[in-house]
N, C-alpha and C positions, 0 to 999 in steps of 0.2 A: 142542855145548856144550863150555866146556872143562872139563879135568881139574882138578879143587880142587889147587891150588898147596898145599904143608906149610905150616901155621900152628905156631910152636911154641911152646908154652906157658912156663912159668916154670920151668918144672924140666927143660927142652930137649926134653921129648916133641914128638914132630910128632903134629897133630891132622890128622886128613884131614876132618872133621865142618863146616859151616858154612852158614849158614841164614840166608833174606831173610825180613824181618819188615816190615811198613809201621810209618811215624814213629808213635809215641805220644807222648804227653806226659811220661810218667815217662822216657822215654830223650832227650828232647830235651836235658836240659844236658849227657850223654855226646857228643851228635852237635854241642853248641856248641865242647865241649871241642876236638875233633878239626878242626871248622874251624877254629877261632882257631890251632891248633896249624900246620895248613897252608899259610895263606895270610896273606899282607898287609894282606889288603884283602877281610877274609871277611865273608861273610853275616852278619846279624845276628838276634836270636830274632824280631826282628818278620817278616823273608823266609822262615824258617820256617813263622809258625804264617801268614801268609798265602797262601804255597803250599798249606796244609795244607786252611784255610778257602776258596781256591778250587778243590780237588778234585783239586789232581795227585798226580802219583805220587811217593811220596817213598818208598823201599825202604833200609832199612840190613840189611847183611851181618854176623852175628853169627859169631866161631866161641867156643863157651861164651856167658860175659858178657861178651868185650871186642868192643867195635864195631872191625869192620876197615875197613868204612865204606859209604859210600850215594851213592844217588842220586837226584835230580828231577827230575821229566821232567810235560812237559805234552801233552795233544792237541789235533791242530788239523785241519781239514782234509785227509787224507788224510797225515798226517804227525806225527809225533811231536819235540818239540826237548826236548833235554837243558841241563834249565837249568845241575846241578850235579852234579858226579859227584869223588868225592873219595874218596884211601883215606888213611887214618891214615898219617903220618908214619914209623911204628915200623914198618909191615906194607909201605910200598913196596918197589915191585920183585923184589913176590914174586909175583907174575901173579894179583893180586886184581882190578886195576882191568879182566884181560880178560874176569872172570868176570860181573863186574857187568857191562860191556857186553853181553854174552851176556844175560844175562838181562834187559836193558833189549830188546834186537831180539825176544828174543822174545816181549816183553810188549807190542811197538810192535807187533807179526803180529800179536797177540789182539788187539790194537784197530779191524787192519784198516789200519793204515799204509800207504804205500807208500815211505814215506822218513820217516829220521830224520836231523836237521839240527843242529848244535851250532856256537857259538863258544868257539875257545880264544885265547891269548894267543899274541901275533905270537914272544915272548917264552919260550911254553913248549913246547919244542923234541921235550919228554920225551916230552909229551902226545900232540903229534900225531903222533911216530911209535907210539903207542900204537892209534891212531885208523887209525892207515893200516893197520897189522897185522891189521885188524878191517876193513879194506874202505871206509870211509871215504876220499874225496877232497876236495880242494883244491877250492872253486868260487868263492872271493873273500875279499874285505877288508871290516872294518866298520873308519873311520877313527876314533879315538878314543874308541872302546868303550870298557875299559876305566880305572877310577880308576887309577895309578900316585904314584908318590913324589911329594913335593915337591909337589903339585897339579898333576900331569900328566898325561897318557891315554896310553893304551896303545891300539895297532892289535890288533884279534882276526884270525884265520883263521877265516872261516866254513870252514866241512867239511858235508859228506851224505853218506850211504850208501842207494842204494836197495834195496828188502827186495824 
C-alpha cells in the first residue's frame, strides 16, 4: 500500500489523515464538482447514479471534508475494469491517484480478480505513466473511444495489470 502523500489544509498544515468512503447521494454534487472541474468531456449525474444503481464500485478519498477524489470500477469475469478514476484538480501530483490505485487492486483481490483492465486517452500521457508505475501494461488500442473537441474521437490505450 502506499504511504498517504501530505494533503495540506487551508492554513498550510499537512494532514497525513484520509479515508475511502462509497458514493452517497449527499456528496454526489461535491464529486460532480470535481469532474466537471477535470475533464472536458466529463461524466454526467446520470453515469453516476447509474454506476451507482448497477452496483459498482464507486469509492471517493476524503482527507477532512474535501473530496481528493474517486474511483469506479466494475466486476466481470474474473476481472475488474476501471471505468473512472479522477483526483481533484487542486490535489494533483501529490501521489493521490497512486493511493487509490492501491486501493482499487486491493479491492479487485477481494473480489477474486485476476486482472484489472482500464482505458485511458491516447492523449493522456500523465495518466499512463501513472498506470505503468503501478505495474500496468500497454496491451492495445480502442480506435475512437473517446468524445474529443470539435465532434471528434479520441484513440484510448487499453492497459491491464494482472493481480
Amino acid at each position: 500500500m502506499s504511504v498517504v502523500p501530505d494533503f495540506y489544509d487551508g492554513t498550510g498544515q499537512a494532514v497525513r489523515e484520509a479515508r475511502f468512503e462509497p458514493l452517497t447521494l449527499e456528496c454526489l454534487d461535491a464529486l460532480l464538482a470535481v469532474e466537471q472541474a477535470a475533464y472536458s468531456h466529463p461524466w454526467t449525474k446520470r453515469n453516476f447514479l447509474d454506476t451507482l444503481d448497477a452496483g459498482h464500485q464507486v469509492q471517493c478519498l476524503f482527507a477532512g471534508e474535501e473530496l481528493l477524489g474517486y474511483f469506479v470500477a466494475m466486476t466481470g469475469v474474473d476481472e475488474v475494469h476501471l471505468l473512472n478514476i479522477t483526483v481533484a484538480p487542486a490535489h494533483q501530483r501529490q501521489g493521490w491517484a497512486l493511493v487509490m490505485l492501491d486501493a482499487l487492486v486491493l479491492w479487485a483481490r477481494g473480489q477474486g480478480a485476476q486482472w484489472v483492465w482500464l482505458e485511458v486517452r491516447v492523449s493522456n500521457t500523465r495518466a499512463q505513466e501513472v498506470y505503468l508505475r503501478r505495474g500496468f501494461v500497454r496491451v492495445g488500442q480502442r480506435k475512437a473511444y473517446y468524445p474529443a473537441a470539435d465532434g471528434q474521437r479520441e484513440d484510448a490505450v487499453v492497459m491491464s495489470l494482472a493481480l
